[in-house]
N, C-alpha and C positions, 0 to 999 in steps of 0.2 A: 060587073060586080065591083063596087068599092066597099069591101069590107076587113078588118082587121081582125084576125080570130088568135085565140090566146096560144093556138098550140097549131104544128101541122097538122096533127090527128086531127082537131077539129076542122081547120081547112078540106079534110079531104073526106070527111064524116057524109055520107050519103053521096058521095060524087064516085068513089073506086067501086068499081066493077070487075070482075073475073074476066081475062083477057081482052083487057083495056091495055094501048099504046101511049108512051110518055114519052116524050120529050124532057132532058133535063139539060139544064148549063150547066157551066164552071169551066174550069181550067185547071186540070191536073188534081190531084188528091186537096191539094189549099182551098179549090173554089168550089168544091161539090155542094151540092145541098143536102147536106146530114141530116138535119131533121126530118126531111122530106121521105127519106130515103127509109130510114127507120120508122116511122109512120108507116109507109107502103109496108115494111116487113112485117110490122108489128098488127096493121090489119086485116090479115090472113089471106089476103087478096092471091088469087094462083091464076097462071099462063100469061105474065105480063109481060111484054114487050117494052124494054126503056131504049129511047134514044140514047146517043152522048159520045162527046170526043172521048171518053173517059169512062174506061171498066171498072178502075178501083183495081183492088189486090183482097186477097183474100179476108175477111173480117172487117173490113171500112170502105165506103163510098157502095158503089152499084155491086161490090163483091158481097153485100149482108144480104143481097138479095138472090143470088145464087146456089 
């Protein structure tokens, strides 16, 4: 896949699935992928499993998803 899409929502537009496994980088709350992150909450997606060195905290990073 080499394509550029204008938003994550669109990146993940027809690819999330209900109790689908992620994998996610970054380093500590600076490196996460926020957009990502909020996209995945934002499309109602339920029983996900995410990878990561990094939970987040309550309200930002892998925490919006809990």
């Amino acid at each position: 896949m080499n394509k550029v899409y204008p938003s994550a929502a669109a990146a993940l537009e027809g690819i999330v699935q209900n109790g689908q496994t992620f994998a996610v980088g970054g380093f500590g709350l600076c490196g996460i992928p926020e957009a990502l992150i909020g996209a995945l909450r934002d499309s109602g997606v339920k029983g996900i499993t995410c990878i990561s060195n990094n939970a987040g905290v309550d309200g930002f990073g892998l925490g919006l998803l809990l």
